[in-house]
C-alpha positions in Angstrom: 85.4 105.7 102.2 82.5 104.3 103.8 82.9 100.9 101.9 86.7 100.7 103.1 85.2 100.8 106.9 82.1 99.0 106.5 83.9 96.1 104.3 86.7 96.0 106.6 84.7 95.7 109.4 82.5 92.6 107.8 85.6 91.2 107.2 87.0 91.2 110.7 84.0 89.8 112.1 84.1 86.9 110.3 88.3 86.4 110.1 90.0 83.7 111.5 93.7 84.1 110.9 94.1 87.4 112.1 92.2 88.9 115.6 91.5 92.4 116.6 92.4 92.4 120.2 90.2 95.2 122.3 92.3 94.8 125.3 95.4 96.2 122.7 93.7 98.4 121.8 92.7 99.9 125.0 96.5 99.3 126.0 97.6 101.6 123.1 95.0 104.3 123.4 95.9 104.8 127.3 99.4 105.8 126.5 98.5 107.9 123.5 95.3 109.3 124.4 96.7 112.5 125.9 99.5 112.8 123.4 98.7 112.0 120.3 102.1 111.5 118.6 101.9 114.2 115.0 104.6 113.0 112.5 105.6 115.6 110.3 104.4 114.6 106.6 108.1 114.7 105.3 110.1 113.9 108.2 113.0 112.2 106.3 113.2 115.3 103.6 112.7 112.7 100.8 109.9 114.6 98.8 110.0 117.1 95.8 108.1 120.1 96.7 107.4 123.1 94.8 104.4 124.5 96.2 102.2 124.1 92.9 101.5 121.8 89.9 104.3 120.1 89.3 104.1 118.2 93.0 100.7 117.1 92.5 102.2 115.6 89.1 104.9 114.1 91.0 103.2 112.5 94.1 100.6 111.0 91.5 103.2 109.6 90.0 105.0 108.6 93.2 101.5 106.7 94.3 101.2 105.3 91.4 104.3 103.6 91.2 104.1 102.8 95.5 104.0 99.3 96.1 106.2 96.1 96.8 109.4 96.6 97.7 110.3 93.9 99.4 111.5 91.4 97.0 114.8 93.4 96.9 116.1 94.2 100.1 117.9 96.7 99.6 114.9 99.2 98.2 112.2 100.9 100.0 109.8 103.8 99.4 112.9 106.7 100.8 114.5 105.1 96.9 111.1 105.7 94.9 110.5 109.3 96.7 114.1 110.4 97.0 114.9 109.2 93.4 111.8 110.3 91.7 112.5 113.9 93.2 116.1 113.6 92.0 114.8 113.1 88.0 112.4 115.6 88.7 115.0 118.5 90.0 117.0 117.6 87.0 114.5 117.2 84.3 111.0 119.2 85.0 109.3 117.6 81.7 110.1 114.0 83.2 107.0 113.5 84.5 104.4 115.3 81.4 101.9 113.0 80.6 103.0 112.0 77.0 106.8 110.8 78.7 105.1 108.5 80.9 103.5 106.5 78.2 106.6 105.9 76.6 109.0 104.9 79.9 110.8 101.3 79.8 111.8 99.4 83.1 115.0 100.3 82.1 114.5 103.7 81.3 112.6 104.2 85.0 115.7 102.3 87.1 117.7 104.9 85.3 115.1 107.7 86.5 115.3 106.1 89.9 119.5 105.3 89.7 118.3 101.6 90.4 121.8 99.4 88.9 118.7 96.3 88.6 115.7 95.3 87.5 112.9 96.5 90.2 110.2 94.3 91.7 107.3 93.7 89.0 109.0 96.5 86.8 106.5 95.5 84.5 103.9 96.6 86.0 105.6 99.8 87.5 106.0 100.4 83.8 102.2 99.5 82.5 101.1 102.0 85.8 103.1 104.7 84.8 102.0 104.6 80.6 98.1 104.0 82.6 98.1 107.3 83.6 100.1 109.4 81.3 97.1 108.0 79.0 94.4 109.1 81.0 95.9 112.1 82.3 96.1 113.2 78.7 92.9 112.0 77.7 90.7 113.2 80.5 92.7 116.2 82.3 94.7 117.6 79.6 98.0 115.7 81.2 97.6 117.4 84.5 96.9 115.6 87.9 96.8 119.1 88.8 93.3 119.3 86.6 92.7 116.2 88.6 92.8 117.3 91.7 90.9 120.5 91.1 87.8 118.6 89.9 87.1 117.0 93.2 85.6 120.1 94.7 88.3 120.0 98.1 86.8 116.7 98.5 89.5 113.7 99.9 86.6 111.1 99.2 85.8 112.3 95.4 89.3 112.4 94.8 89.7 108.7 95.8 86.1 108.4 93.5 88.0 110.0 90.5 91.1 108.1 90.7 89.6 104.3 91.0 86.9 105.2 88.0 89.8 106.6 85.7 92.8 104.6 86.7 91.7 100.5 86.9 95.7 100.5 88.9 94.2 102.0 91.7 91.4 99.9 91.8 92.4 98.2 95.1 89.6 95.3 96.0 89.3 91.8 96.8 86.7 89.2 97.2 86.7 87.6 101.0 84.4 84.6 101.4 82.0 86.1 98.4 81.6 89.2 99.9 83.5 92.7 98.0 86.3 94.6 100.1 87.5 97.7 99.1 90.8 99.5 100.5 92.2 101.7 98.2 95.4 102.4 99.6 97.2 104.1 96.9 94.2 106.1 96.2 93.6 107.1 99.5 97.3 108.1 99.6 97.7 110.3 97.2 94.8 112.5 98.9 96.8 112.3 102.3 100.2 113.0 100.3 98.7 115.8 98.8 97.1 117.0 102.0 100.6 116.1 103.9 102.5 117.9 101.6 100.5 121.2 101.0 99.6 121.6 105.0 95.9 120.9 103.9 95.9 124.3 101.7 95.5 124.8 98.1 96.0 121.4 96.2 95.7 119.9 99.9 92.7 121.8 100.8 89.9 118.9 101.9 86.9 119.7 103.8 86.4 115.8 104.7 90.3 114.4 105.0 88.9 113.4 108.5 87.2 110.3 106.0 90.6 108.8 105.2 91.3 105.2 106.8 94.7 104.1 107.0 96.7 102.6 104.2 96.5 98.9 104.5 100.0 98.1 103.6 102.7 95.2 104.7 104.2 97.6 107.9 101.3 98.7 109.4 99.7 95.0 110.1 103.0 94.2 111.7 102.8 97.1 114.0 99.5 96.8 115.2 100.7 92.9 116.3 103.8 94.1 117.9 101.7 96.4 120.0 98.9 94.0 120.7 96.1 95.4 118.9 96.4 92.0 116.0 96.8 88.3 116.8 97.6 86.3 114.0 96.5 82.2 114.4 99.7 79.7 114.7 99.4 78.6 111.4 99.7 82.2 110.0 102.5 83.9 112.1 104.8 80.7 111.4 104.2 81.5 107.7 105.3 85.3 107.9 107.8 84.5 110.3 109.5 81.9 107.7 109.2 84.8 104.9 106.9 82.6 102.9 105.0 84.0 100.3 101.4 85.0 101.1 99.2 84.7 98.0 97.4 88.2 96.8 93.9 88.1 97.4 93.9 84.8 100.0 91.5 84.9 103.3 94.9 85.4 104.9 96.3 88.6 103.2 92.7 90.5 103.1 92.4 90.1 106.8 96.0 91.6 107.5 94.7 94.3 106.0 91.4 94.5 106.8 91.5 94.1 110.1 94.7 96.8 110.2 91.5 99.1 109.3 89.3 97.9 111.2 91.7 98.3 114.4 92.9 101.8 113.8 88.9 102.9 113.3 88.6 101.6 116.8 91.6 103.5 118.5 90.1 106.5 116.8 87.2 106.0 118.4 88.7 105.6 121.4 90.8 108.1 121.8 88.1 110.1 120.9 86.1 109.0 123.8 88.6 109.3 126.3 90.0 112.4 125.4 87.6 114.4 123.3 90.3 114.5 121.0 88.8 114.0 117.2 91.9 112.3 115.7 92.6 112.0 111.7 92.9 108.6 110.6 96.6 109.8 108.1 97.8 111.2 111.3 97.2 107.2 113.6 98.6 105.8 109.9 102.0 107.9 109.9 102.8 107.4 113.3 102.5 103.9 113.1 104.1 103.6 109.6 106.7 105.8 111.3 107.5 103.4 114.1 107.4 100.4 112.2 110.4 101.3 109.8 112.5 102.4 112.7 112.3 98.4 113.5 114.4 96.8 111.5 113.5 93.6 112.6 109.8 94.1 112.3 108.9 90.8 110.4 105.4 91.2 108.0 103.8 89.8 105.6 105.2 89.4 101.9 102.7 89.2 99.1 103.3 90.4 95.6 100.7 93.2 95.1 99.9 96.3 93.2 98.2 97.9 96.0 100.8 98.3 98.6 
């Protein structure tokens, strides 16, 4: 994870759309510092959970298929998690790595009781046959398998995921320069460690390595708070809903810097209270408060990734 934080950070030295603001984030830190806010991993009740295999199948799946949303406004992630545990309750083969290969879009909006076609169903489809493949071919259709051969190890598991699923391959190139984020891959090591209360398939020795998931909520909390100031030119286009291309100087520094920021609270906090903090824990707190705005405006970009 060392390249997420040290390409991040090259990246908000140099933006100029978006601004990490160190009096924010000494604003935020100073109310948080002495109660650092602990969201519950499944606070809404949306997740299947079995306590074994067949939820590590399932939140790889889940991650896999977690991104972009927005184009329909009436879906969000609670649909995906809520409806994926639904097919799952109801079917326990739904999710074995020879079914995934051979789902259509309209076979996975009636897995997901969707009446219409979902945002780049195309590629929710090619994802989903991606790794039924490889989970076949590599660890005998088990994410299970997967998960075991990282050694308790959050940043091997993100290593293993980006080398044998290209979907999860989450980079960019900002003013010739490489930036990695890996936000699904990083989120299926915090689901897992969310989920299992950081025992058995959630056991990591180095979860404390995590960043936070560069997504479209948490850039638009970190601006409502203080900590991110867009230029003129870029708020007017996310507050107009206009698209924001994938891969633009614009749309790598929302993210970017959203890391970058949150690595600076952390250290923060850590200084002012001798608290160590976990990265997943800063990321679900402010993931948590940004869908309870339902006016929180962010950015929209059609994306893979997030």
């Amino acid at each position: 994870m060392e390249e997420v934080r040290a390409s991040s950070a090259w990246v908000a030295s140099r933006s100029s759309h978006v601004t990490v603001d160190t009096s924010g984030i000494e604003k935020v830190v100073e109310t948080i510092k002495d109660s650092i806010p602990k969201i519950e991993w499944d606070f809404e009740g949306i997740h299947y959970f079995d306590n074994g295999p067949l939820t590590v199948q399932y939140l790889f799946v889940l991650d896999a298929l977690n991104f972009c949303f927005w184009p329909d406004e009436d879906l969000s992630y609670d649909h995906l998690a809520s409806g994926l545990k639904a097919a799952l309750q109801n079917d326990k083969s739904v999710f074995d790595a020879d079914r995934l290969q051979k789902y259509t879009g309209p076979q996975l909006r009636e897995l997901l009781k969707w009446p219409r076609p979902l945002p780049l169903e195309d590629e929710r489809v090619r994802l989903m046959h991606e790794i039924g493949l490889e989970l076949e071919r590599s660890f005998e259709g088990k994410a299970s398998n997967l998960v075991e051969s990282c050694g308790k190890s959050a940043v091997k598991l993100v290593a293993l995921v980006t080398h044998h699923f290209p979907g999860f391959r989450d980079h960019s190139v900002y003013k010739g320069h490489q930036v990695f984020l890996y936000k699904r891959a990083q989120i299926f090591a915090a689901d897992l460690w969310g989920a299992f209360k950081g025992k058995g398939y959630g056991e990591f020795n180095d979860i404390d390595s995590i960043t936070i998931f560069a997504d479209y909520i948490v850039p638009a909390v970190l601006r409502q708070l203080g900590v991110l100031r867009y230029s003129a030119t870029l708020a007017s286009i996310i507050e107009a809903n206009s698209e924001i291309s994938s891969g633009s100087e614009e749309e790598v520094e929302l993210r970017a810097c959203s890391v970058y920021a949150v690595e600076k609270m952390r250290e923060l906090i850590s200084k002012k209270s001798g608290k160590q903090v976990l990265s997943v824990d800063l990321d679900l707190w402010l993931w948590s408060f940004g869908i309870q705005c339902p006016f929180l405006q962010h950015h929209r970009t059609l994306s893979i990734y997030y």
